[in-house]
C-alpha positions, -999 to 999 in steps of 0.1 A, spaced: -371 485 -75 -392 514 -61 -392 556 -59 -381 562 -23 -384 598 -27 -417 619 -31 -403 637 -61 -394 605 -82 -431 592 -74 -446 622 -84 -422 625 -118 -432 586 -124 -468 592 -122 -473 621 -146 -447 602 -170 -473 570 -170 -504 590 -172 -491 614 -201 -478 583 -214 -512 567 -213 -530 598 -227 -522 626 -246 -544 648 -236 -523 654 -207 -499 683 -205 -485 705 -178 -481 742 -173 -463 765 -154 -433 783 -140 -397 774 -152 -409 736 -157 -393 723 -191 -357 734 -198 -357 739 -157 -376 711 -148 -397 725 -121 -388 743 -91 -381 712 -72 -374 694 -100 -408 671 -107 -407 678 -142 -370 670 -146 -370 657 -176 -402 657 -188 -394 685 -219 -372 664 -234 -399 628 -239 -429 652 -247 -421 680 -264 -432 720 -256 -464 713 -269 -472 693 -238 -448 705 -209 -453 746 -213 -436 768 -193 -460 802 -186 -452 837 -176 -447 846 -141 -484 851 -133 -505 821 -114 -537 846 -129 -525 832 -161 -516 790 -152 -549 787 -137 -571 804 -163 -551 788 -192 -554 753 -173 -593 763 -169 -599 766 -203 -578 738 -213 -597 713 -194 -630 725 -206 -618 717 -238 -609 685 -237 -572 682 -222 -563 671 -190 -539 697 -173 -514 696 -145 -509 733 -136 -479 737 -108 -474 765 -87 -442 776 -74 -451 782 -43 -489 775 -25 -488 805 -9 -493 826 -47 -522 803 -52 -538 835 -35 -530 854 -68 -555 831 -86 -582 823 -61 -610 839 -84 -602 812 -113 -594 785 -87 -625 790 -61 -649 808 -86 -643 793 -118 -627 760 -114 -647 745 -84 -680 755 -101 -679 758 -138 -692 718 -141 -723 723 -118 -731 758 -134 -730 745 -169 -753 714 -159 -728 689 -158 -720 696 -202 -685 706 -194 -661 689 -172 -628 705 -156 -602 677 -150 -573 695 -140 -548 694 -112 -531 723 -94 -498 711 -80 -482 730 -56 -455 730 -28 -464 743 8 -447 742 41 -421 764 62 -384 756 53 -367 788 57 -381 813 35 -404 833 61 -438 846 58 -448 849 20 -431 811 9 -436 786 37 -474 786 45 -499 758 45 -533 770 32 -550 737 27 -581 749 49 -585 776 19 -590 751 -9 -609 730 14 -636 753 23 -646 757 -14 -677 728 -26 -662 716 -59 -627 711 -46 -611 680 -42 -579 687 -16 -548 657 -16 -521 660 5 -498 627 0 -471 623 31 -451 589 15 -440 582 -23 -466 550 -24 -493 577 -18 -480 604 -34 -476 581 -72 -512 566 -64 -532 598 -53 -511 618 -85 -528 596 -110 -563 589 -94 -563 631 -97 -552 632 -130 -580 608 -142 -604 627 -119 -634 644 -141 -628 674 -111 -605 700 -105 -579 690 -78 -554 712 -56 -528 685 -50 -504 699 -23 -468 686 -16 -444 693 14 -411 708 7 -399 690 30 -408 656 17 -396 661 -15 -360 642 -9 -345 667 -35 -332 702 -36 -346 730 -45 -325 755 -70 -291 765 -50 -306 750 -18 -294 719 2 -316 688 0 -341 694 27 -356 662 37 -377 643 63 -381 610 46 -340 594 51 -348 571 82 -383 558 75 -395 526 85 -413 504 67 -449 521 76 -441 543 50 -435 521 21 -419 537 -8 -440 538 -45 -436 506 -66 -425 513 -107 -459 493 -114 -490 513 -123 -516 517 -97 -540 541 -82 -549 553 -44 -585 561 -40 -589 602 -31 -610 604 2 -598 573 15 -574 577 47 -549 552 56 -541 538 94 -501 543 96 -494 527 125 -522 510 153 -528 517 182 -547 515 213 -545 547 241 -551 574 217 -560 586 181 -532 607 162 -545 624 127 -519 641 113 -518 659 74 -477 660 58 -449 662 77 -468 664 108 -476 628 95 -436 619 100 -429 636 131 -464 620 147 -448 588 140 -413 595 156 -437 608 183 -456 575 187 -425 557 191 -416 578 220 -449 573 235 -449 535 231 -418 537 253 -440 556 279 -465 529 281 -491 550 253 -502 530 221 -505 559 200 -530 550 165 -516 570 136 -539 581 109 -532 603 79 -565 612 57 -542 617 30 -572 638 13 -586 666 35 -616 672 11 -632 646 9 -622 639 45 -629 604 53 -644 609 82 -654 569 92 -620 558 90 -613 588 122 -646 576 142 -644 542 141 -603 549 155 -618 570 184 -644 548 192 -616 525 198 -592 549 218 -613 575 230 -587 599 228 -582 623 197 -557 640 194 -551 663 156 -516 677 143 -515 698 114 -485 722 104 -514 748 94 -527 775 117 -557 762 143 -577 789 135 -608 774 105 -582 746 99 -591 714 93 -577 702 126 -605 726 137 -631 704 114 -623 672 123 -624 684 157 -655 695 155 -667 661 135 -656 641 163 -680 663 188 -705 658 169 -705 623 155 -681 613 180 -689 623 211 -701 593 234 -669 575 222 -644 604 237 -633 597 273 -612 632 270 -607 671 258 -602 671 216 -568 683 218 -549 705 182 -515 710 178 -510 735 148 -488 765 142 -488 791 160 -516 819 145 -485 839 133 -469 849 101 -441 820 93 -412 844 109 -374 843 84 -354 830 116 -349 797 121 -355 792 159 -384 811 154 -395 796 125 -391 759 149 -408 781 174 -438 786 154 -442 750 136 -457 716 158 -425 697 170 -427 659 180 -422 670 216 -453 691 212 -472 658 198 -458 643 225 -468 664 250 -500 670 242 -508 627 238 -493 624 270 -514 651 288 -549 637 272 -534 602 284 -526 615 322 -552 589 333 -544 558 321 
């Protein structure tokens, strides 16, 4: 038996840690007697109690100070957010407070907490459907996971929860394989193969900062963050069929970004190739762009080529909504244009 879907890893992870230890709890928005926007905490109110699964006001000011104060003193929170986009509403606590508290204080005080929150475009326009990774990224004192299969979703939710740091743990909508309140299941993850392995019910633990090779290759070097994760793949299957053996890495944690895993691919391929569902501009297809020029620079044999959205607001209509967001044909595309000389 195994959790096939990203939201049953997730749900089984937090029940084995908060099992394990009670200083866990969670906090946040409609996530006992509601169980969670997209239904994580399903559950979850009814084995612990309200004393360990709070639900907050409507204020992301007030889950990320209260989750602040809580892990200084000795509990382990897992603060969720509705949406990542209102993470904005609490970037003082988060950037400020959160990411530097432990330094400032001389190491006396830890902060193991972990934000959780959805991201991604699915329909609900500019204010609900960004990616913002690059944000939390950018701060020192950060630690930024974003799991694209149950197996890593269940093993990078635990290592964060036991993580002495504070952790912004960021989860497609997409990849969910549930629905969200009066919505239809939205999901990417029905025909996977067996690259993306679903999460075992046995305990175990995936190392943040460590990337994992999804599929070898030879011709070129895909890194891919999320969904963009799924659709490379369906993308490297069309390019094996083109005479292209695409190499399909997700980092799985964009800060730390483990960067060796990435150099040692391209020294192999010589061709890098980055596909993100954030915006190019200061994204982090632009860093590890920029870490293959400089580490990686006798090992490329072509241009660095992006594919990201579109540096637009996320637009309410769906074609140009798909207009906006990386496609496989655009991963395809691209591969196949740095490949034009093989």
């Amino acid at each position: 038996m195994a959790y096939t879907k990203i939201v049953e890893a997730l749900r089984a992870a937090i029940i084995e840690e908060m099992d394990a230890d009670p200083n866990v709890v969670m906090l946040g928005e409609d996530i006992s007697v509601f169980g969670g926007a997209y239904r994580v905490s399903e559950g979850l109110l009814e084995r612990y109690g309200e004393k360990r699964i709070c639900d907050t006001p409507i204020s992301e000011i007030a889950i990320a100070g209260a989750a602040i104060g809580a892990a200084m003193t000795g509990l382990r929170p897992i603060a969720e957010f509705q949406f990542n986009d209102f993470m904005a509403c609490a970037m003082d606590q988060i950037c400020n407070q959160a990411a530097k508290i432990r330094l400032m204080m001389g190491g006396q005080v830890k902060v193991p907490l972990v934000f959780r929150a959805p991201y991604g475009a699915t329909g609900r326009a500019a204010q609900h459907s960004q990616s913002l990774e690059a944000w939390f990224a950018h701060t020192p004192g950060l630690k930024v996971v974003m799991p694209s299969t149950p197996y890593d979703a269940k093993g990078l939710m635990k290592s964060a929860i036991r993580d002495d740091n504070p952790v912004v743990f960021l989860e497609h909508k997409m990849l969910y394989g549930s629905a969200s309140p009066g919505g239809k299941a939205k999901t990417a993850v029905d025909s996977l193969d067996d690259t993306f392995r679903p999460a075992p019910i046995e305990p175990y633990f995936v190392e943040i900062g460590k990337a994992d090779i999804k599929r070898e290759g030879s011709d070129i070097t895909i890194v891919a963050t999320g969904l963009m994760v799924h659709k490379a793949a369906e993308a490297a299957k069309e390019l094996a069929e083109c005479g292209i053996s695409a190499e399909l890495i997700d980092p799985r944690t964009i800060a730390p970004l483990d960067t060796d895993i990435i150099l040692s691919s391209l020294a192999k391929t010589g061709r890098l190739l980055i596909a993100t569902e954030s915006v190019g501009m200061c994204g982090i297809a632009a860093e590890i762009a920029a870490r293959a020029a400089e580490d990686g620079i006798y090992s490329l044999d072509a241009p660095v080529r992006r594919v990201c959205a579109k540096n637009t607001p996320i637009p309410f209509a769906p074609r140009c909504e798909a207009d906006v967001i990386p496609s496989k044909a655009d991963i395809v595309s691209a591969a196949r244009e740095i490949c034009s000389g093989l």
